[in-house]
N, C-alpha and C positions, 0 to 999 in steps of 0.2 A: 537464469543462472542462480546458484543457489551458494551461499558463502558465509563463514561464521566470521564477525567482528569484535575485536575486545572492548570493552566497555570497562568504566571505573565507577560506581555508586559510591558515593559520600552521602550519610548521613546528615540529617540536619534537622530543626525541630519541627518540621512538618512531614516529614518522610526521605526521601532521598534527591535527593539533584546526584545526574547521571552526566558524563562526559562523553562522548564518541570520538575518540581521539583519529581515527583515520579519519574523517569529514568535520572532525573540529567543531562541534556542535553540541548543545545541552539539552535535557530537557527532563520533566521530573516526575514523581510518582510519590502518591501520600503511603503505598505499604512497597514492598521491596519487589512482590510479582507484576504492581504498576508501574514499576518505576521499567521493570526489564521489557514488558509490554510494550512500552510508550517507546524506548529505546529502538525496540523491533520497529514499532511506526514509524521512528523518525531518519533512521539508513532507510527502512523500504522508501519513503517518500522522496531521502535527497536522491537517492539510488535511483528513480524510475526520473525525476530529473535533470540526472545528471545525463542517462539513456537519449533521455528527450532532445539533450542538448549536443550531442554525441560525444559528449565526454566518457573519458575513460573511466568505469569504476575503479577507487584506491584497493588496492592489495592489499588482502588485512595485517597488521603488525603483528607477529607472534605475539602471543598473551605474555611468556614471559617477560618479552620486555616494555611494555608498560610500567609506569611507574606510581606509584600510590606517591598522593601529597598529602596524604596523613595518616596513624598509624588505625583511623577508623575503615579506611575506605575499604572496598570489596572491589574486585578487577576477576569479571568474569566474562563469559561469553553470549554473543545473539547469532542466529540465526537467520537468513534471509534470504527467503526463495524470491528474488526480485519478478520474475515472469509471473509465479503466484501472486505477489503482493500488488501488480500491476491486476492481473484479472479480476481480483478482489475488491478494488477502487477504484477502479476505472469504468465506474456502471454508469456516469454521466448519460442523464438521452442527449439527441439532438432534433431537431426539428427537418423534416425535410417534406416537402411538396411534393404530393402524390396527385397525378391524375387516374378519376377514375371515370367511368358515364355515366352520368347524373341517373339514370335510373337503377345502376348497381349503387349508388350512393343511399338512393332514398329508401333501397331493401336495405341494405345494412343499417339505417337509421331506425328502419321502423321495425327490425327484429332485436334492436338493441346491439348488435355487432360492435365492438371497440374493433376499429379499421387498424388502430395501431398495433393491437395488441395481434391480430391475423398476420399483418404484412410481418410481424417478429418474429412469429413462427414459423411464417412461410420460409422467410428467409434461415432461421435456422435448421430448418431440415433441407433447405436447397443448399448451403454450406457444411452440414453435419457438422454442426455446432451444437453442444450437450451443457450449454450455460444457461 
């Protein structure tokens, strides 16, 4: 699901501290494109969180009504394809216990074979998975 969120940038002497006023949350950036970056990181992360938790995602506030608490701030908008931003960072491995017969073991050992790296592609073309 893909959804734009308003966002408030405040200025300050390192660059900007950023509000997310639907998830109530800060986080900051030393130039203005990192500050919206980081922004974007930080909905995609509670967002696939909140997923996780089956919590409902917040419906974004119209941008007009936000409110600036001072007359520096900038009140604009992020972007966030959650499902992308989930494929995106969700590359953790995991470990899992494969049996094989010790003589396909010690040909893949002795031509240099990475077993993990076969069984991942086996598996993505037996799912037609293009990641």
């Amino acid at each position: 699901m893909k959804n734009s969120y308003p966002i408030v940038l405040t200025p300050d002497e390192t660059g900007y501290v950023v509000y997310i006023p639907d998830f109530n949350i800060n986080t900051e950036g030393y130039t203005l494109t990192e500050a919206i970056e980081m922004a974007r990181d930080a909905v995609g992360l509670m967002g696939i969180d909140m997923e996780d938790d089956n919590k409902a995602l917040p419906v974004p506030t119209p941008i007009g009504s936000v409110v600036k608490t001072t007359a520096d701030d900038i009140v604009s908008l992020v972007d966030v394809d959650f499902a992308e931003y989930r494929r995106q960072n969700e590359m953790k491995t995991v470990r899992r216990s494969v049996t094989l017969p010790s003589w396909l073991n010690a040909a893949a050992e002795k031509s240099g074979i990475n077993v993990s790296a076969v069984l991942q592609k086996a598996l993505k073309k037996e799912l037609r998975v293009n990641r």
